[in-house]
C-alpha positions as CSV (number, residue, x, y, z in Angstrom):
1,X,0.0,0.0,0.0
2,X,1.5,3.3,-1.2
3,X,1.5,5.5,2.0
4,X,0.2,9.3,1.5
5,X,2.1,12.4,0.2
6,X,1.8,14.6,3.4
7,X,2.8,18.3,2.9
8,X,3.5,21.2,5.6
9,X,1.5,24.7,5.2
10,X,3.2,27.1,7.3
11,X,0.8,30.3,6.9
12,X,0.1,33.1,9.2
13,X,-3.4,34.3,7.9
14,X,-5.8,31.8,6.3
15,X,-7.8,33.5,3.4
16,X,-5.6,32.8,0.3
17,X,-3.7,29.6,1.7
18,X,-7.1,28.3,2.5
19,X,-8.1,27.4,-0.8
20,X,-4.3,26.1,-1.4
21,X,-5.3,23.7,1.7
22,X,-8.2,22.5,0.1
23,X,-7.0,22.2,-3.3
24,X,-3.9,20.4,-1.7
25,X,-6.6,17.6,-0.1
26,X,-8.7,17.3,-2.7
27,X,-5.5,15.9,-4.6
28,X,-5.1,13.3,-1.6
29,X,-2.5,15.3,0.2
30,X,-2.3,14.8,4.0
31,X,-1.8,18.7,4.8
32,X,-0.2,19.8,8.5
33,X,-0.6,23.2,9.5
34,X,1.9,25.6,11.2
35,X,1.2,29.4,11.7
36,X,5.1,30.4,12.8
37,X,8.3,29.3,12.2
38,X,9.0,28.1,15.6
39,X,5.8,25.5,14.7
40,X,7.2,24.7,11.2
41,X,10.0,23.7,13.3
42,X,8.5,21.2,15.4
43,X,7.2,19.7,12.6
44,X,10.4,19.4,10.7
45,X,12.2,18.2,13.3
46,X,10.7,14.9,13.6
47,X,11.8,11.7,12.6
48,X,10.1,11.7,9.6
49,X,9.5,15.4,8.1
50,X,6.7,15.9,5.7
51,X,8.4,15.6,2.3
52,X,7.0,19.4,0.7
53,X,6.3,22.4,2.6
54,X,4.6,25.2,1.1
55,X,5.7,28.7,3.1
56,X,4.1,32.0,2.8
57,X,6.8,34.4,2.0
58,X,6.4,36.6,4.9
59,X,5.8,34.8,7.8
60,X,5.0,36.6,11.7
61,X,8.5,35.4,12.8
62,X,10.1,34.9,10.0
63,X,10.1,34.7,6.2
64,X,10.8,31.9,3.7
65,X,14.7,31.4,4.3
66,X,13.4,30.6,7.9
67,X,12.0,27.7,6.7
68,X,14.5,26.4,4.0
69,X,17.0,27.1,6.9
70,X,15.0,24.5,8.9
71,X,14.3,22.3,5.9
72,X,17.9,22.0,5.1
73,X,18.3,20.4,9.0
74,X,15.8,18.2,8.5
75,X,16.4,14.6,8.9
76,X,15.2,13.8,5.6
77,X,14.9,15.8,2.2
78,X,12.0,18.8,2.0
79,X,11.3,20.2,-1.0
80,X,9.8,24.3,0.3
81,X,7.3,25.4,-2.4
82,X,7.6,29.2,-1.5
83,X,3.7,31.2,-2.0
84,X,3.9,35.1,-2.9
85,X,0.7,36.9,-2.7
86,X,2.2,38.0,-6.2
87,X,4.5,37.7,-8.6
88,X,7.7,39.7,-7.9
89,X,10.1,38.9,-9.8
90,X,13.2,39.8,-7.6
91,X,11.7,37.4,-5.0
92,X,10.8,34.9,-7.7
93,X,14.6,34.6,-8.4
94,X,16.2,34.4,-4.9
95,X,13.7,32.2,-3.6
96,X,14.6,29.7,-7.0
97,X,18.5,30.8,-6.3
98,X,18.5,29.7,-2.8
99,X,17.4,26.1,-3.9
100,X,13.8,26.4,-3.4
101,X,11.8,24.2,-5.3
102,X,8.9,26.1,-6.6
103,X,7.5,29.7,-6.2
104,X,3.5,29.9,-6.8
105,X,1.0,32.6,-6.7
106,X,-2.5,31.7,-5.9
107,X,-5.0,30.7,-7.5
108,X,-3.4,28.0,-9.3
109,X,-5.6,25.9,-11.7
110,X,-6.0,22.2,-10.6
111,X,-3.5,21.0,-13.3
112,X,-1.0,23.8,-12.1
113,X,-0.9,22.7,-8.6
114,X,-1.4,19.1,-9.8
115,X,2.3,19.5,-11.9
116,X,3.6,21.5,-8.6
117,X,3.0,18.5,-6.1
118,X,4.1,15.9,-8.2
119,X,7.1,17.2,-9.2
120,X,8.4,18.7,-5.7
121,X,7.3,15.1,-4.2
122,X,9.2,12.7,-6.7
123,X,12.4,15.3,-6.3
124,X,11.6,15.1,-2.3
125,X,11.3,11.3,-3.2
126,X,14.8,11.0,-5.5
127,X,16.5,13.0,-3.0
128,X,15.6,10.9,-0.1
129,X,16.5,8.1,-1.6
130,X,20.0,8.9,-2.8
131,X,20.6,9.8,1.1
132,X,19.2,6.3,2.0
133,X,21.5,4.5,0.5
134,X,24.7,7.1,0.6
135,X,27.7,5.3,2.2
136,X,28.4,6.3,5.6
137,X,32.2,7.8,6.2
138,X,34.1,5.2,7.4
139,X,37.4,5.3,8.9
140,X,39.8,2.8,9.4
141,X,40.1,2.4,13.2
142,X,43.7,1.7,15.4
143,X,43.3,-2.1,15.0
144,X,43.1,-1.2,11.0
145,X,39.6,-2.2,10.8
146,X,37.0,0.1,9.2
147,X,34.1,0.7,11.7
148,X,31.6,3.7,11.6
149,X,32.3,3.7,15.6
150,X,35.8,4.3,15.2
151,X,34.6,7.5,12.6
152,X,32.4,8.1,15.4
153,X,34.9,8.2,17.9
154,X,37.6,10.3,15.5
């Protein structure tokens, strides 16, 4: 059984992220809610982060590099979809220099945010597993033995 895509929404006001929310579950996407950084923290910090987060720009504490920030500590890869309440083309380029995945503007059509999810999830996806199966560092320990607890210990 395949288990469901869940995504973060880390909004401060709910009017135009609401219908983001909804669209995102009609397209059987479990959606968490946060309303600050410090909460989009907790929920990144688990064992198992949702995959895709989808961050206002401006946030009450914080703004969108708050939350790549804390989806680069993650324990597994996020993909940050960053939403401007429009299209600003000096944002739109930092946000896609600094590595985030997507930058939207609502409304999006169906298909729009259909393309968005599914492409941010299968990179989210690739990405964690290439760090799945990424050797660990290994170092040869004093006996001349290779043991991750003698890197551990190093």
């Amino acid at each position: 059984m395949t288990e469901r895509l869940r995504a973060l929404l880390v909004q401060t006001r709910y009017n135009p992220l609401d219908a983001l929310r909804l669209a995102l579950e009609e397209q059987s996407v479990d959606v968490l809610m946060a309303r600050t950084c410090a909460e989009a923290a907790l929920a990144l910090s688990t064992e198992s982060p949702p995959p895709l987060v989808f961050a206002e720009a401006q946030l009450s504490d914080g703004d969108w590099t708050d939350i790549m920030s804390l989806a680069a500590k993650a324990s597994a890869p996020v993909n940050v979809v960053v939403v401007a309440p429009s299209a600003e083309v000096g944002l739109y380029v930092d946000v896609i220099e600094h590595g985030a995945s997507d930058f939207i503007v609502p409304p999006l059509s169906d298909p729009e945010l259909f393309y968005i999810v599914r492409n941010a999830a299968d990179q989210a996806r690739r990405r964690r597993d290439q760090s799945a199966v990424a050797p660990h560092p290994e170092v040869v320990s004093k006996t001349g033995k290779a043991s991750r607890a003698a890197a551990a210990k190093e």
